[in-house]
C-alpha positions in Angstrom: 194.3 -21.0 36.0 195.2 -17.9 34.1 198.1 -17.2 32.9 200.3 -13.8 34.5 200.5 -12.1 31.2 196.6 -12.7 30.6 195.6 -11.3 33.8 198.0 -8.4 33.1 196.3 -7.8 29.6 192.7 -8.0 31.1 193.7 -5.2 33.7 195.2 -3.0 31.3 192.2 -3.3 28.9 189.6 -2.9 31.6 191.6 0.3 33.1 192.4 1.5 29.6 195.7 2.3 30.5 198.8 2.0 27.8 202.6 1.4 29.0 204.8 4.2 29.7 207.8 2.4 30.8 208.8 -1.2 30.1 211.1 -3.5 32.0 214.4 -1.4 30.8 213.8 1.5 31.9 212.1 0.5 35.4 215.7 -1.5 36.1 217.4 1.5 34.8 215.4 3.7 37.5 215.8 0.9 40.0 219.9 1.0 39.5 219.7 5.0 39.4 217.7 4.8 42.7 220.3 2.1 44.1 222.9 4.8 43.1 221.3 7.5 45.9 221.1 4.1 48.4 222.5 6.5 51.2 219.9 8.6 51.4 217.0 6.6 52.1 214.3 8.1 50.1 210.5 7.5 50.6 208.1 6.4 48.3 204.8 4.8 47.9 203.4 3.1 44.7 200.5 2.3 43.1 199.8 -1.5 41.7 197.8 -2.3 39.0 195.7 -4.6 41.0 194.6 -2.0 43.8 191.3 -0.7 43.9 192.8 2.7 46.2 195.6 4.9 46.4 198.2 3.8 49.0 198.4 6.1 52.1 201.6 7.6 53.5 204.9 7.3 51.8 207.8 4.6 53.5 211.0 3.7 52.6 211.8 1.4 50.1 214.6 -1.1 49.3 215.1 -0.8 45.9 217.3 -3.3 45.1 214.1 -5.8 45.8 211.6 -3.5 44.1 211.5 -6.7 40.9 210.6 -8.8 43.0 207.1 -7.4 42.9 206.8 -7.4 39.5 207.5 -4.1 37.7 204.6 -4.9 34.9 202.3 -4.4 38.3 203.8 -1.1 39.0 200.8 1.4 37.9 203.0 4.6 39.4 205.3 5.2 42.0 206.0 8.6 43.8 209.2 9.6 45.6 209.3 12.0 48.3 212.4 14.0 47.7 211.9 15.9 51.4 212.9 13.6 54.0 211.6 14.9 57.7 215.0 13.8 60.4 213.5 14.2 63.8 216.4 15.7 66.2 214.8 15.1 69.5 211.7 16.0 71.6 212.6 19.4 72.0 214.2 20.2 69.0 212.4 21.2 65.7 212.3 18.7 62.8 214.9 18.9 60.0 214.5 18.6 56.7 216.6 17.5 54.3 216.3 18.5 50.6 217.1 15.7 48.1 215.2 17.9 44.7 218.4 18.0 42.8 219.9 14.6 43.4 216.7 12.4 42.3 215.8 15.1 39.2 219.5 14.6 38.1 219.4 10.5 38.1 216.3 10.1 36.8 217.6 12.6 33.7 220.5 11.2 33.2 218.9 7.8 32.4 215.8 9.5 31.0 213.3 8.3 33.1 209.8 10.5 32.2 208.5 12.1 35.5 206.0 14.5 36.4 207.2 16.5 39.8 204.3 18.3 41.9 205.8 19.8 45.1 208.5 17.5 46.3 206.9 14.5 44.5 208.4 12.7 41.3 206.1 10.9 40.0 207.2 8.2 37.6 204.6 6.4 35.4 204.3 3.0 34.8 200.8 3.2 33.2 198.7 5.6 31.6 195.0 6.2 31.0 193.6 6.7 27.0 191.4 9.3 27.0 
């Protein structure tokens, strides 16, 4: 059987993708993200091992996120717009969470890319 690390290394080489963050700083962004635990952000994440790109973002509990194995983590996306229904006949809400999830992930210097009201944080990137 192989070992975690060799499958890891075989993935990497076939994708051609380098590390962008290590094991620090993806439990420094976990803690940071544990920090804004009240507002119940949604993400969605993309493993190394998946073929597609997840569908649909959902909330996460971050304080579980290692157990997954951050290694695996190819990128993960947080939706800093969360939708609060108020009722059948009322018009959604939205609730604007920009400036709280830009200011953690700066302060413990987490490198993101933000399209819309998307952080993306890289775990992996592709040589060109």
């Amino acid at each position: 059987m192989a070992e975690p690390v060799d499958v890891l290394s075989r993935l990497l080489e076939e994708k051609r993708l380098v590390p962008i963050l290590n094991q620090t700083k993806w439990r420094e962004q976990i803690g940071a993200m544990c920090e804004l635990s009240l507002i119940d952000l949604n993400v969605r994440m993309k493993y190394l091992q998946d073929d597609k790109e997840p569908v649909g973002y959902a909330p996460i509990w971050w304080n579980q996120l290692e157990q997954t194995g951050l290694n695996n983590i190819e990128w993960l996306e947080i939706k800093a717009l969360k939708e609060i229904g108020a009722g059948l006949l009322a018009p959604t809400l939205q609730e604007d969470y920009t400036d709280l999830v830009q200011k953690v992930l700066d302060r413990y210097s987490i490198p993101y890319i933000v399209e819309g009201e998307v952080f993306r944080i890289t775990g992996y990137q592709q040589l060109q």
